[in-house]
C-alpha positions in Angstrom: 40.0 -48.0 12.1 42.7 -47.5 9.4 42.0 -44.5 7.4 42.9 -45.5 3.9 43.1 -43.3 0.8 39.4 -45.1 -0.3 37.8 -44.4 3.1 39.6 -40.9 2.4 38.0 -40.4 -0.7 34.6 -41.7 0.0 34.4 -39.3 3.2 35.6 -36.2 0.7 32.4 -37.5 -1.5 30.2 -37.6 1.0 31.2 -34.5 2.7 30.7 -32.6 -1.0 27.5 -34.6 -1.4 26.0 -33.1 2.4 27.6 -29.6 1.7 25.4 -29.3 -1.8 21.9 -30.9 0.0 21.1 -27.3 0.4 22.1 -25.7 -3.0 19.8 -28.3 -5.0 16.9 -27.3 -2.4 17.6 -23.9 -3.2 16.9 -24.9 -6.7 13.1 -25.4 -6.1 10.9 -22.7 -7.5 10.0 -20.0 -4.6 6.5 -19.8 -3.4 4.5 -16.8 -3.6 1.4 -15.9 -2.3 -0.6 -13.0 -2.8 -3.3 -12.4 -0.5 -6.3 -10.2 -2.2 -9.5 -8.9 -2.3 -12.0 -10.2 -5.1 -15.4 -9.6 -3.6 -17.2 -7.0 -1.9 -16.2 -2.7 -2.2 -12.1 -3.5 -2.3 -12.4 -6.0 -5.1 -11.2 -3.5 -8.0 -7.9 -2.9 -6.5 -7.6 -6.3 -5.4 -7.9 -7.6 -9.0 -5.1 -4.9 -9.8 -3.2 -6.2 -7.3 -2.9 -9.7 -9.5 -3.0 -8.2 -12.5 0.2 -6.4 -12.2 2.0 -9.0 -9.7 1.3 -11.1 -12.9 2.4 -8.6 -15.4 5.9 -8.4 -13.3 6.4 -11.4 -13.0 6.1 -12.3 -17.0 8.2 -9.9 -17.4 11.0 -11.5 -15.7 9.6 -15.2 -17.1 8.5 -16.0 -13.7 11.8 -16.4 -12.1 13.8 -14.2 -9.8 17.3 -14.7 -8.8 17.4 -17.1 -11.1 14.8 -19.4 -9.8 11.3 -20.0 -10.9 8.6 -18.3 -8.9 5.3 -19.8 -8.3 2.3 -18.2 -7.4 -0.8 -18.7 -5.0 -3.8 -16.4 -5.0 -6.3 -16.1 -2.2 -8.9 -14.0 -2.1 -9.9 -12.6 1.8 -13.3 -10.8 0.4 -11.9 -7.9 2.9 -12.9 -10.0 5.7 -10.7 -9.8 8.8 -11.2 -13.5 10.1 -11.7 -14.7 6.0 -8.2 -13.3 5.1 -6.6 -15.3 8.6 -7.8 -18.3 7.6 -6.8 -17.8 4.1 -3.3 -16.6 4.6 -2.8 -19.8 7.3 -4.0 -21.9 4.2 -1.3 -20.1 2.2 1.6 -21.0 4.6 0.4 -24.7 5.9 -1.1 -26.1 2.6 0.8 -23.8 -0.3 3.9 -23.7 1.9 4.3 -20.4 0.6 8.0 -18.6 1.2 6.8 -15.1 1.7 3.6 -13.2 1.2 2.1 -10.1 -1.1 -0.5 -8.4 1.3 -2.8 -8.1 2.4 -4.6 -5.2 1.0 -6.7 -4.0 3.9 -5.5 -3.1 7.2 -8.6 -4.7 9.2 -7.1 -7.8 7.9 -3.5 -7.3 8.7 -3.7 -6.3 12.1 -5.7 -9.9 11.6 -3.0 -11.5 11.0 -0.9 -10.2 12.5 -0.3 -12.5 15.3 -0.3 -15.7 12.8 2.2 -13.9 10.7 4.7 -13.5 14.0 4.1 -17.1 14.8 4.4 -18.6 11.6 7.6 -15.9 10.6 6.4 -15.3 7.1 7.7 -12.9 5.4 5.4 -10.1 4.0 5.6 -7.8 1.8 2.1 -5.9 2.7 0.5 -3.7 0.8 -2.1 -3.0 3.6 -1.7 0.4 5.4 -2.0 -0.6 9.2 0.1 2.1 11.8 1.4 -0.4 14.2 2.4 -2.8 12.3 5.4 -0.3 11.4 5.7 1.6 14.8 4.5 0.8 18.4 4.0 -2.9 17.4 6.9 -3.9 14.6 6.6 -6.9 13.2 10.0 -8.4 12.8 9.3 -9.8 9.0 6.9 -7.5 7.9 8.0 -5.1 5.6 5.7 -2.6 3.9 6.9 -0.6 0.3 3.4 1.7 -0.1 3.0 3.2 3.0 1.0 4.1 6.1 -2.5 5.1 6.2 -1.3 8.4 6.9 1.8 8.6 5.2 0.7 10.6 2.2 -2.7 12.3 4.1 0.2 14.0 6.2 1.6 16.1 3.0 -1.6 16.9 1.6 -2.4 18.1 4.9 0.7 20.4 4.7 -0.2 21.4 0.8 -3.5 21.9 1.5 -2.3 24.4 4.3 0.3 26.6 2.8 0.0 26.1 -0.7 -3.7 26.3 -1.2 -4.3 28.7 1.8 -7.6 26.4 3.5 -8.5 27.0 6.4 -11.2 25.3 7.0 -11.9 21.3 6.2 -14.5 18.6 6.6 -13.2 15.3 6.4 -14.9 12.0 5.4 -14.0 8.4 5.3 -14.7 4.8 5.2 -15.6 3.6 9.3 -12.8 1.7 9.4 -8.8 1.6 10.5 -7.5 3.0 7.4 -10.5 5.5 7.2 -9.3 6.9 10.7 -5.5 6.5 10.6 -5.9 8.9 7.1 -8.0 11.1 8.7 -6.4 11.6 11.7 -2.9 12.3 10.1 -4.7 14.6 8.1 -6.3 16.7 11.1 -2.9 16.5 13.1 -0.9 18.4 10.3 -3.3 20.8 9.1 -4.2 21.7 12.6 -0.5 22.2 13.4 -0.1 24.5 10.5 -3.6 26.9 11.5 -6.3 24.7 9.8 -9.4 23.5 11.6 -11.3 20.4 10.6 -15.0 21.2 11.4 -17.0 18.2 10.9 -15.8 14.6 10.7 -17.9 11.9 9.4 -17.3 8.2 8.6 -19.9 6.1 6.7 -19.8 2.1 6.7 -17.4 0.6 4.0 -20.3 -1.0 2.8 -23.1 2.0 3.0 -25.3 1.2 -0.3 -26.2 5.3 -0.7 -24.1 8.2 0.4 -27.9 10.6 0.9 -27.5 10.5 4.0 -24.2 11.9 4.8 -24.3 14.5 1.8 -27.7 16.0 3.5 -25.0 16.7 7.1 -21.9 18.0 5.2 -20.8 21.5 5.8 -20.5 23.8 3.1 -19.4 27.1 4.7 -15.7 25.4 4.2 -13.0 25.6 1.6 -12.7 21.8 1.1 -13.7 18.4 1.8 -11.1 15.6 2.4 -12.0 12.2 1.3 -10.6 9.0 3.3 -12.4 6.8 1.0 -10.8 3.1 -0.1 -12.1 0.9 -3.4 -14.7 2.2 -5.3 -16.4 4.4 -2.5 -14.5 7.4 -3.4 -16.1 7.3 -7.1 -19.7 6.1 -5.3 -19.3 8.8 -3.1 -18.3 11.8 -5.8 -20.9 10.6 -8.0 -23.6 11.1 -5.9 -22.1 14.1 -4.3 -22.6 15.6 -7.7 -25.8 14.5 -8.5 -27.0 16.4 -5.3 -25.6 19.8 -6.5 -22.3 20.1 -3.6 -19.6 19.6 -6.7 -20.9 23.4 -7.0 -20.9 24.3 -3.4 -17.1 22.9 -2.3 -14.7 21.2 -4.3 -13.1 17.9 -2.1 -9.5 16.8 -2.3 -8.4 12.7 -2.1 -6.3 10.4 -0.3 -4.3 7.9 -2.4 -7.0 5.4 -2.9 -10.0 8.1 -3.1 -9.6 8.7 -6.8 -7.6 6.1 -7.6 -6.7 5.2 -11.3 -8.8 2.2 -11.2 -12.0 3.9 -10.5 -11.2 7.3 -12.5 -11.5 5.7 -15.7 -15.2 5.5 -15.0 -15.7 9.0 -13.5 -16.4 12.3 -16.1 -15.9 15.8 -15.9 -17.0 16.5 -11.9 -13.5 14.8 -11.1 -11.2 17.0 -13.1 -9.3 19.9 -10.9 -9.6 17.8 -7.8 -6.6 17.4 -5.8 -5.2 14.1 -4.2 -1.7 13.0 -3.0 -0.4 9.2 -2.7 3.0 7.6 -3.6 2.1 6.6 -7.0 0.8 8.0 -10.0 0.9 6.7 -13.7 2.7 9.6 -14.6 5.3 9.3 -12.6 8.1 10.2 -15.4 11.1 7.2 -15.1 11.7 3.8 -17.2 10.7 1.8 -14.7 7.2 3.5 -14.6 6.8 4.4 -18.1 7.5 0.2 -18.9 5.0 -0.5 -16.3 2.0 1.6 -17.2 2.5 1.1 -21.4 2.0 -3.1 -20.3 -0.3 -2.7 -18.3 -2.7 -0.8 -20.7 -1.7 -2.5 -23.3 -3.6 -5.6 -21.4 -6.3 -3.6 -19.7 -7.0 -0.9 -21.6 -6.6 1.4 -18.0 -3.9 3.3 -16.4 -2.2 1.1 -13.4 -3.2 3.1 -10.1 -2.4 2.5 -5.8 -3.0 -1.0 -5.8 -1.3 -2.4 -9.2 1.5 -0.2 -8.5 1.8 -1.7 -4.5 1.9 -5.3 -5.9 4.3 -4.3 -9.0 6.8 -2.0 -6.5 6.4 -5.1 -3.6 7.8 -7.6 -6.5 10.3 -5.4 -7.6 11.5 -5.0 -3.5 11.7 -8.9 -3.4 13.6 -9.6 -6.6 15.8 -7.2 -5.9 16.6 -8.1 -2.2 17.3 -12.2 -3.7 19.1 -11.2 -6.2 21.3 -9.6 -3.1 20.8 -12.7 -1.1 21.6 -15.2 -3.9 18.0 -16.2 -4.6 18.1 -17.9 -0.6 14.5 -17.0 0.4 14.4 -20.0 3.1 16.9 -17.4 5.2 14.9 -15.6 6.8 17.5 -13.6 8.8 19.4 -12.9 5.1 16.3 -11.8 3.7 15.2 -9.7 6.5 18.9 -8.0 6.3 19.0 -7.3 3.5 15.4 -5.8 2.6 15.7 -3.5 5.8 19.1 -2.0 4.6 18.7 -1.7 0.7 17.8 0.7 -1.3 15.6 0.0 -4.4 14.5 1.5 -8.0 10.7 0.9 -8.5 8.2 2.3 -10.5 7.1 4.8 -8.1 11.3 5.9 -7.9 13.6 5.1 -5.5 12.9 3.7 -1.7 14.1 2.5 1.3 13.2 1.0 4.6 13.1 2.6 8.3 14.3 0.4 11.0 10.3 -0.4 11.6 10.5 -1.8 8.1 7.8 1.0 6.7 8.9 2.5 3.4 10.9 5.9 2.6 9.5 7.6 -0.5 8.2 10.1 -2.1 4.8 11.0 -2.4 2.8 13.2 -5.1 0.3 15.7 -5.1 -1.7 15.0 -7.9 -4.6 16.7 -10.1 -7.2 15.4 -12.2 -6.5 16.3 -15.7 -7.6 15.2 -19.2 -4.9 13.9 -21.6 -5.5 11.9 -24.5 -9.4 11.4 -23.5 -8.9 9.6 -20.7 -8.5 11.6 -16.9 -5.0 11.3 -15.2 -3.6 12.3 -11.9 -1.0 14.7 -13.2 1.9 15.1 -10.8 2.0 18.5 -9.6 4.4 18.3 -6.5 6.7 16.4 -4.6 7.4 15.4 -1.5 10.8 13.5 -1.5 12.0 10.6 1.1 8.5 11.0 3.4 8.8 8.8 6.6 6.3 7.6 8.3 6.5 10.3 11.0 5.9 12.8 8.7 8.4 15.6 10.0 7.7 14.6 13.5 10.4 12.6 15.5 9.9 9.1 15.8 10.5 8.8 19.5 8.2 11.8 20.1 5.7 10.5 17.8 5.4 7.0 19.4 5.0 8.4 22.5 1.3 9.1 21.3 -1.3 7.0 21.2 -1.7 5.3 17.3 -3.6 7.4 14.9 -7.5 6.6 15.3 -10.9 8.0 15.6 -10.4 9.4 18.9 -6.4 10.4 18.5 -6.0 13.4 18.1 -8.8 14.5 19.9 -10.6 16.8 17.6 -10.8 20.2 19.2 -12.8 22.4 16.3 -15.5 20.2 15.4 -18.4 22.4 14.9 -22.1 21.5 15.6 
């Protein structure tokens, strides 16, 4: 065939034509989804979870990279097998691009598989162990952090800066419940503590009477694993029964979490907690955050707006590095594990498992402006996952449960 300058142009068209096929794809909106909790004990912090992935996101006029973002909301009720269905809905009807959760580490590990076979990227908010270290999911990246990631310091401060020696701890019966408590126990045994009594009520438990009639009080403290609005349910009725008096309890990051504070009263100020988020966390990013989100909900944001608000900032700032390509995965994936990112909780990065790097507060109820607040009284900077222990050392052990560590002080 002779190759004439008209065949010669009209192959250069369509050559130019192929090459931009996947530019003008590119300029489809991304797909979202946000896998939550709206039902059952975890709904609070689930509705924070869309609240402030929706505040972010009108912020940057629902577009990232310069593309529009849509977004799909399911709601898992906190049920393992609810949440797999849900999040296969997401990916096979929605067509979703990446996910935002899920909040609640029954449900991850859930998913877990589906997520591997369907390579979706996540962006989880839920605090599941493995899914960071013995079993690393290849597009799962988490910006909050562990179950134990922030029990681990507390451990530590509870230790050597406020001298216990002695500690019951209580939690929700389920993963997160034992992965907290268990990092707990590890570190402050390590550093001469003993946990005496360990007790783990159902997520769902309509009345507390029961455990508060077995609690220890010869003790210095009591360390609440509690998740949703159990650690409120839980306080409340500890005070009603007089043990407020007997032994004042320190928190995990969801036990009083700014969601549930604004309904608590004067038993909650002075108590301790630690997590990797406070609305007092003093930078711009923060500051801008909290002032819009009370300005819509009256409430300071707490664990789970923040997760949603820091996971959006994580994924406009990785396709802004990427060029806005969310359909490569590989890109995405690179570029998420190796940044570093400013977010309202300050700055983070990624471990080679994908969990976060961050710091993480110790906090104490106070009372400013009439409303409680977890005032920030010490940090932890760049906490791993492994605490201070080494990674290949720590993942030797079996994952973080009721029965690991075994608990060698518990007192009858």
């Amino acid at each position: 065939m002779r190759f004439t300058r008209r065949r010669f142009v009209q192959a250069t068209a369509a050559v130019a034509a192929a090459s931009a096929l996947p530019s003008l794809a590119q300029q489809g909106p991304i797909r979202l989804g946000l896998m939550t909790v709206k039902t059952g004990p975890l709904a609070s912090g689930g509705i924070d979870m869309e609240r402030a992935l929706q505040q972010y996101l009108q912020e940057k006029n629902n577009t990232m990279a310069g593309r529009k973002v849509e977004l799909f909301v399911a709601d898992g009720g906190g049920t393992p097998a609810q949440t797999r269905t849900k999040i296969q809905e997401l990916v096979e009807r929605d067509k979703i691009h990446i996910m935002i959760g899920p909040l609640d580490t029954a449900s991850a590990l859930a998913a877990d598989d589906y997520i591997r076979q369907a390579q979706l990227l996540t962006l989880s908010v839920a605090a599941a162990e493995d899914m960071t270290q013995r079993k690393p999911n290849p597009v799962f990246t988490r910006g909050t952090s562990t179950s134990s990631q922030s029990a681990m310091p507390l451990a530590d401060y509870a230790a050597k800066n406020l001298k216990y020696k002695r500690m019951v701890v209580i939690a929700d019966d389920i993963a997160y419940g034992h992965e907290m408590c268990a990092g707990f126990m590890r570190v402050f045994e390590d550093n001469g503590g003993k946990v005496v009594q360990r007790l783990f009520p159902p997520i769902a438990v309509p009345d507390y009477g029961t455990y508060l009639a077995q609690l220890k009080t010869n003790v210095d403290s009591i360390f609440l694993g509690f998740a949703g609005s159990n650690g409120f349910r839980f306080l409340r009725q500890a005070n009603e029964y007089g043990l407020m008096q007997k032994v004042k309890p320190i928190g995990g990051m969801t036990a009083l979490d700014e969601a549930v504070l604004r309904n608590m009263g004067d038993e909650a100020l002075g108590i301790v907690t630690s997590c990797w988020y406070s609305a007092e966390i003093d930078n711009p990013i923060n500051k801008k955050f909290v002032e819009g989100f009370r300005k819509q909900w009256k409430y300071d944001p707490g664990f789970y707006a923040a997760a949603t608000y820091v996971e959006a900032a994580v994924l406009d700032q990785t396709l802004q590095k990427i060029g806005g390509k969310i359909e490569d995965k590989q890109a995405f994936m690179k570029a998420v594990r190796s940044g570093k990112f400013d977010t309202c909780r300050g700055p983070v990065q990624f471990d080679q498992y994908g969990n976060v790097v961050g710091n993480v507060y110790i906090r104490k109820v106070a009372r400013k402006e009439g409303r409680l607040v977890n005032t920030v009284i010490h940090t932890y900077p760049n906490v791993s996952q492994f605490w201070t222990y080494k990674p290949e050392e720590f993942l030797k052990n079996p994952v973080y449960s009721r029965d690991y560590p075994p608990a060698k002080n518990l007192e009858s």
